[in-house]
VMD Tcl script that draws the C-alpha trace (Angstrom):
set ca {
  {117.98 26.30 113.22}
  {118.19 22.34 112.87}
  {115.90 21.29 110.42}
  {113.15 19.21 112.44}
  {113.73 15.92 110.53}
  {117.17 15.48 111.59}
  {115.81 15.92 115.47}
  {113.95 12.72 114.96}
  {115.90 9.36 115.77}
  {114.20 7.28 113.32}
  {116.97 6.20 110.13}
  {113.95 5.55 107.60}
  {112.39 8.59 107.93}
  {116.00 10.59 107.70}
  {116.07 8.58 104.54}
  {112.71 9.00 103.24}
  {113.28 12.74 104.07}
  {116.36 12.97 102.33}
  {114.92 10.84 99.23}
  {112.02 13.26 98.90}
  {114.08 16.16 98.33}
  {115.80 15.34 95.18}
  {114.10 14.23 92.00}
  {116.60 11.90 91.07}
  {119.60 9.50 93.27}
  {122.06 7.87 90.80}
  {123.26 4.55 92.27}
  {126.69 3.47 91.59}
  {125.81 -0.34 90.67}
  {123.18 0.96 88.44}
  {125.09 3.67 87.11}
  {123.77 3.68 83.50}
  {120.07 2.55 84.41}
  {120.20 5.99 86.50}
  {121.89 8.30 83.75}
  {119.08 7.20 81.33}
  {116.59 8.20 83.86}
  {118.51 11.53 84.12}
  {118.93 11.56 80.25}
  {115.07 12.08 80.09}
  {114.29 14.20 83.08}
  {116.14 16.81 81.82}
  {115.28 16.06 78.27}
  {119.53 15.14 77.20}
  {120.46 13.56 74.36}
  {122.73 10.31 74.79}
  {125.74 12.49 74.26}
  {125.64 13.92 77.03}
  {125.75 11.09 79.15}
  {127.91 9.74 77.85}
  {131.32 8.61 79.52}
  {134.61 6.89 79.11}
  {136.03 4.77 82.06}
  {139.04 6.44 82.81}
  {140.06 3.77 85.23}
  {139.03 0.23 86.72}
  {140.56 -1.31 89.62}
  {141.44 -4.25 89.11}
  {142.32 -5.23 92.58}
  {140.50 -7.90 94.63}
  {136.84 -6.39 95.88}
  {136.42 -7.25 99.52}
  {133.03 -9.55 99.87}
  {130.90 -10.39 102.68}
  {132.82 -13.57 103.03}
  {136.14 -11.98 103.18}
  {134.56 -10.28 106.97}
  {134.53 -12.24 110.00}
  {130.44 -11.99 111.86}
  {131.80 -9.73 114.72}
  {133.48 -7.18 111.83}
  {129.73 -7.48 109.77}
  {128.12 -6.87 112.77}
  {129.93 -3.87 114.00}
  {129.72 -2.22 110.44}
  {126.08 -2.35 110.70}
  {125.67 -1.33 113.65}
  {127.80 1.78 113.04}
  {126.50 2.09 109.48}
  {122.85 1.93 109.51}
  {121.21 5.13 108.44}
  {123.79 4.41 105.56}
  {122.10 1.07 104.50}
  {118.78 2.48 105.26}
  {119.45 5.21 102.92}
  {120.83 3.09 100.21}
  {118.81 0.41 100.51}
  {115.10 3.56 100.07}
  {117.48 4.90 97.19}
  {117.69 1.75 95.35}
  {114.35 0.44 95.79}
  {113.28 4.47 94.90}
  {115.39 4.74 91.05}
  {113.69 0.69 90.30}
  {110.21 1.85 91.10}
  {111.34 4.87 88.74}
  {112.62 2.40 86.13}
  {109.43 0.59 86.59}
  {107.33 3.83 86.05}
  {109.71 4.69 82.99}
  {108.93 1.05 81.87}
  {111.39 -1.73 81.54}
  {111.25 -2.52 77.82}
  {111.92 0.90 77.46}
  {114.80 0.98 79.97}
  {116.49 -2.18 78.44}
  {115.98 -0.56 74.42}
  {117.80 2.63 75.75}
  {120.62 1.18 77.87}
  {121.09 -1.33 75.13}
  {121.71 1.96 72.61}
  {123.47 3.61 75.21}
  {125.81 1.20 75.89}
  {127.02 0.58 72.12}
  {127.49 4.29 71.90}
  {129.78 3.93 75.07}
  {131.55 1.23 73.28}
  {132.08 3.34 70.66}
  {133.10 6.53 72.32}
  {136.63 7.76 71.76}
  {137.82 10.42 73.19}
  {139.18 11.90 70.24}
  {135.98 11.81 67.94}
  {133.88 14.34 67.34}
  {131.21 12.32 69.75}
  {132.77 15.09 72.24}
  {131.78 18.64 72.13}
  {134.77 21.17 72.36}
  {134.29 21.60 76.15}
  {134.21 17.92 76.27}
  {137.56 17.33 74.48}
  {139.28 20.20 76.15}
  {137.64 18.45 79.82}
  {139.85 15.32 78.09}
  {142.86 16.66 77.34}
  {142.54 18.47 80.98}
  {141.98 15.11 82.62}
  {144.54 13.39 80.76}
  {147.31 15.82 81.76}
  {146.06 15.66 85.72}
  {146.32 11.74 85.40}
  {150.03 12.07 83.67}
  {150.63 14.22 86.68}
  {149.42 12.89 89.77}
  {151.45 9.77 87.87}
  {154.59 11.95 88.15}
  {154.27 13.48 91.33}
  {153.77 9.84 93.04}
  {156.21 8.35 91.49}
}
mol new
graphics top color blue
foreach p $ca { graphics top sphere $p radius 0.5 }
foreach p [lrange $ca 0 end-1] q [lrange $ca 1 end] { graphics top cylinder $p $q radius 0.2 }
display resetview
């Protein structure tokens, strides 16, 4: 049976539905903002949430300029219960970061993001399952470099 909310045509109540059910959305362009919420709703410690960038790309990001109106308009169009959801999501985690208090967000993200600074993979910083998870990923990269090549 198809659960009754997705019967109903509306996108912002598929997205307040969808919202409701989990305690917590992470949102990419607020990455760290959300793992500090997630740090304390499962009562973490800042090691593990940590994380190393494995890769950035550095290639051009595509803006809103770079579309011309007709592509913007069709993306919409074809895209909304996507910018619905995203857009309840975000405004959902800052009235969490609100509620968590500000000060409070910018004093943890602050510590958090020297420890990130700091982070090597090689330091103890890691737990055993987090080194070994290293050494895993390293090898994948190394490979999937080999095989395309």
């Amino acid at each position: 049976m198809t659960d009754p909310v997705f019967r109903v045509s509306k996108p912002q109540e598929i997205a307040d539905y969808i919202i409701g059910y989990y305690d917590l959305i992470l949102i990419t362009e607020f990455f760290d903002e959300s793992l500090i919420l997630l740090k304390h709703l499962l009562s973490l410690d800042f090691t593990d949430i940590v994380y190393l960038k494995a890769k950035e790309n550095s290639k051009k990001k595509f803006t809103q300029e770079d579309l011309s109106q007709e592509t913007k308009e069709l993306i919409l169009k074809r895209q909304n219960i996507d910018i619905v959801l995203y857009n309840t999501a975000n405004a959902t985690l800052w009235r969490k970061i609100d509620h968590f208090g500000r000060s409070k967000m910018e004093y943890e993200l602050n510590k958090f993001r020297k420890m990130k600074e700091e982070a090597d993979p090689n330091e103890t910083l890691l737990s055993l399952e987090g080194k070994r998870f290293m050494e895993y990923m390293k090898k994948q990269q190394h490979y999937e470099k080999d095989v395309n090549s």
